[in-house]
Structure formats: structure tokens, C-alpha cells
C-alpha positions in Angstrom: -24.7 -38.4 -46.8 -26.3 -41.7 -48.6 -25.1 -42.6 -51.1 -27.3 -43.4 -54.1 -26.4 -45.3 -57.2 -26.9 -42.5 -58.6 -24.0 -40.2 -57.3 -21.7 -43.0 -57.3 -22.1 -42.9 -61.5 -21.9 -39.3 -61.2 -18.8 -39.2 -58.9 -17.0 -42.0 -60.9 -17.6 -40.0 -64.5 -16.3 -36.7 -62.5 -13.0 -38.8 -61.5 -12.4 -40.3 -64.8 -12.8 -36.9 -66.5 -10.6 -34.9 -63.7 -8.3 -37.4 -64.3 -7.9 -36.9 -68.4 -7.7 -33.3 -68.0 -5.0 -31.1 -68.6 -1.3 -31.4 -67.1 -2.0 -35.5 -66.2 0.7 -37.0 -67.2 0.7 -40.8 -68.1 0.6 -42.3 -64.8 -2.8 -43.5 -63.6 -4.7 -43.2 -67.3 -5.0 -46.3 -68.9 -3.2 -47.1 -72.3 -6.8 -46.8 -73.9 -6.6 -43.5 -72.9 -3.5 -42.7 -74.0 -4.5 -44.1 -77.4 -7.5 -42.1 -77.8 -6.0 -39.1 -77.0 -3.1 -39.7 -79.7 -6.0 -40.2 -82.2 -7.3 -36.5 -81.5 -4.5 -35.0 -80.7 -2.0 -36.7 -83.1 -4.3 -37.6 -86.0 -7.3 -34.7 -85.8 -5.4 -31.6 -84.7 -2.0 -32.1 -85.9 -2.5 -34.6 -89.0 -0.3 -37.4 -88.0 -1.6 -40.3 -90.4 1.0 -42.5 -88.6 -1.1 -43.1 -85.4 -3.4 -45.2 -87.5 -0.7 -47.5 -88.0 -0.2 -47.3 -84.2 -3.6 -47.8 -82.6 -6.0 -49.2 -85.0 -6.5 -53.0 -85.8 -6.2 -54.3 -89.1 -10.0 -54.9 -88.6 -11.9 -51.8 -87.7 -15.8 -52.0 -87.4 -16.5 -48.2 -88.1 -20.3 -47.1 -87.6 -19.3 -43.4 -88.2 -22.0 -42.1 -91.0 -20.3 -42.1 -94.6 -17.0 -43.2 -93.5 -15.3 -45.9 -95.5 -15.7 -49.4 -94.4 -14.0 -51.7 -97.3 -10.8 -51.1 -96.3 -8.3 -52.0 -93.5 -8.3 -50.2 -90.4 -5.7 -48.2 -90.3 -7.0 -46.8 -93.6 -10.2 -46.2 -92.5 -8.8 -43.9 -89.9 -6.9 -42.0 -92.0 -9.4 -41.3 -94.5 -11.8 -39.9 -91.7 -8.7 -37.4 -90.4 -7.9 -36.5 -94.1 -11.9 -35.5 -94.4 -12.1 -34.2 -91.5 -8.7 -31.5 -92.0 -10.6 -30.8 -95.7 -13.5 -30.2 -94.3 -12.3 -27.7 -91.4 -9.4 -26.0 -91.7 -6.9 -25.2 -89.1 -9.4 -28.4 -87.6 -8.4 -28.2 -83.1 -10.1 -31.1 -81.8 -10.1 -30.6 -78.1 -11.5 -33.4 -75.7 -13.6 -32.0 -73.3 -15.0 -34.7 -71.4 -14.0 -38.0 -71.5 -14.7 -41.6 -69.3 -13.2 -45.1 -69.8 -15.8 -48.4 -69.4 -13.6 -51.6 -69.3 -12.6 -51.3 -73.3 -14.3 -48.6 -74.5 -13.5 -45.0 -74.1 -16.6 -42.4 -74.7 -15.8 -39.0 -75.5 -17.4 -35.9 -76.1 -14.7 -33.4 -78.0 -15.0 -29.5 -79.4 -13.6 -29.1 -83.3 -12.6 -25.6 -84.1 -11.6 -23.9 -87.3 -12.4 -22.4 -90.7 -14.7 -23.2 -92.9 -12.6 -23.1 -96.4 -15.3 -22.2 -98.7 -17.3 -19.4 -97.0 -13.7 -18.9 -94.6 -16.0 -18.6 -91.9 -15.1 -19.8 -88.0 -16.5 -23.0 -87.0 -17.3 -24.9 -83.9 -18.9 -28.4 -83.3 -19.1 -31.1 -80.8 -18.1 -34.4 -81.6 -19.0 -37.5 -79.6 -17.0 -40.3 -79.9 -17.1 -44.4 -78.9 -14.5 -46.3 -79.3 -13.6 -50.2 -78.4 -10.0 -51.4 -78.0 -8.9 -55.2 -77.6 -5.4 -56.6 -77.6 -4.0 -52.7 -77.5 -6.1 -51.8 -80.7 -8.6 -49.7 -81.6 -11.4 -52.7 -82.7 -15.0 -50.4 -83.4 -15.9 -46.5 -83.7 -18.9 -44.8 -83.5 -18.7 -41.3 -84.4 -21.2 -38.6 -84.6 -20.2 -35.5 -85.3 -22.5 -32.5 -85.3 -22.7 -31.6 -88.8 -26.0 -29.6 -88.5 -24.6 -27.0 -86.4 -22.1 -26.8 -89.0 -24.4 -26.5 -91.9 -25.9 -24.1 -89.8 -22.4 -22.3 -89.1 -21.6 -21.6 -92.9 -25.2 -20.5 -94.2 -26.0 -23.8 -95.5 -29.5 -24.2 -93.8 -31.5 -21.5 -92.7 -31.0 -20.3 -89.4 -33.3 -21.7 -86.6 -36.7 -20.3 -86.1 -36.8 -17.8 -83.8 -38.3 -18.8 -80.0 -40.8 -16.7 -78.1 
């Protein structure tokens, strides 16, 4: 078998994201792993403010749509898992896929939970970006699927129907 370009990147991304998967323990992930996984599974699903205090730099470049930016990092963080817990309740952040590129981590992640106006079930994806230095979380991108959402709780009307 040749081996293209190609299926190298495809058999690297399917080792980094065996390796992140369930029952791995520390050993072999690196610490920006680690990190990133305290932030979802700390921070998002449990509400753990503290882990902002333990991963993020005071300087935090955050290109996450209407997430604060005049404010140190750590508070920045916090404020987006506050938002995020209002805004879903019982909010499960799950990573589902997930591949490390020399300091930056990208992840694609399922939220689950209630909607706590209409107390209907919801289900996103979430893709995340994120660049450590020095041990730190240094820049986010976020995008969070907030259309499928809308859609979710009756906000917009439902898609058009395909024949």
C-alpha cells in the first residue's frame, strides 16, 4: 500500500483522536490535552470556575462571538462557562473528536441538556481552537452551533422541507 499524503493526515488525526478517548489515562497525552479536557469537563459540565485560574493566561485573545474580551483571562473563561450553564441546563459537554497541532488543540465537542425556558432537550456541536504557550491557554476560537439550537427550542422556523 502507498502511502499518500493524504492517509498519512488521515491516519495521524485517527491516532490523536483514539488516543483522547475514553479510559486513556494521562500517560502519552500531552499537558495541552490534559488542559483542554479540564476546561470541558471541569469548567462546562461540572462548573468548576477554578480551572480558569488553572489553565488560562492572564492574557486571553478570545475570538468566540459575543464573549467578553476587556477582561483578564481567567475571567473571560469563566463568564463563557457561567453563559453557557444559563443558557443549557444540566449543560454535558462531551468531546468527541479531538487532535493536538504543536500548541493548539482543535476540538469538535457535543453539548447536551435542557433548554430552561421552553424545558425542552437540546443538543449541539461545538467546535473549539485553542492555543497554549508557557502551560496556558493564550487564544480561543469558539463556535458553537447556536442555529440548531434556535432551531431546537422553536425559535426559528423549522427547515424547509427537501424533495
Amino acid at each position: 500500500m502507498r502511502m499518500t499524503r493524504r492517509k498519512l493526515g488521515i491516519t495521524t488525526a485517527g491516532i490523536a483522536v483514539a488516543a483522547a478517548g475514553p479510559g486513556t489515562g494521562a500517560m502519552g497525552m500531552s499537558t495541552n490535552l490534559e488542559r483542554f479536557k479540564a476546561i470541558v469537563e471541569r469548567g462546562f459540565s461540572q462548573g468548576d470556575l477554578t480551572v480558569a485560574d488553572e489553565v488560562c493566561a492572564d492574557r486571553l485573545i478570545e475570538h468566540e462571538y459575543l464573549a467578553k474580551t476587556d477582561v483578564p483571562g481567567p475571567q473571560i473563561l469563566k463568564a463563557q462557562i457561567e453563559d453557557a450553564r444559563h443558557s443549557i441546563k444540566d449543560l454535558k459537554l462531551t468531546i468527541e473528536a479531538i487532535v493536538e497541532t504543536g500548541d493548539t488543540v482543535w476540538a469538535r465537542s457535543k453539548a447536551t441538556g435542557v433548554d430552561p425556558r421552553s424545558g425542552k432537550p437540546v443538543t449541539i456541536d461545538v467546535i473549539d481552537i485553542c492555543r497554549f504557550a508557557d502551560g496556558k491557554l493564550v487564544e480561543h476560537w469558539g463556535v458553537p452551533d447556536r442555529f440548531a439550537l434556535l432551531h431546537q427550542i422553536g425559535a426559528l422556523p423549522p427547515p424547509p422541507i427537501r424533495k
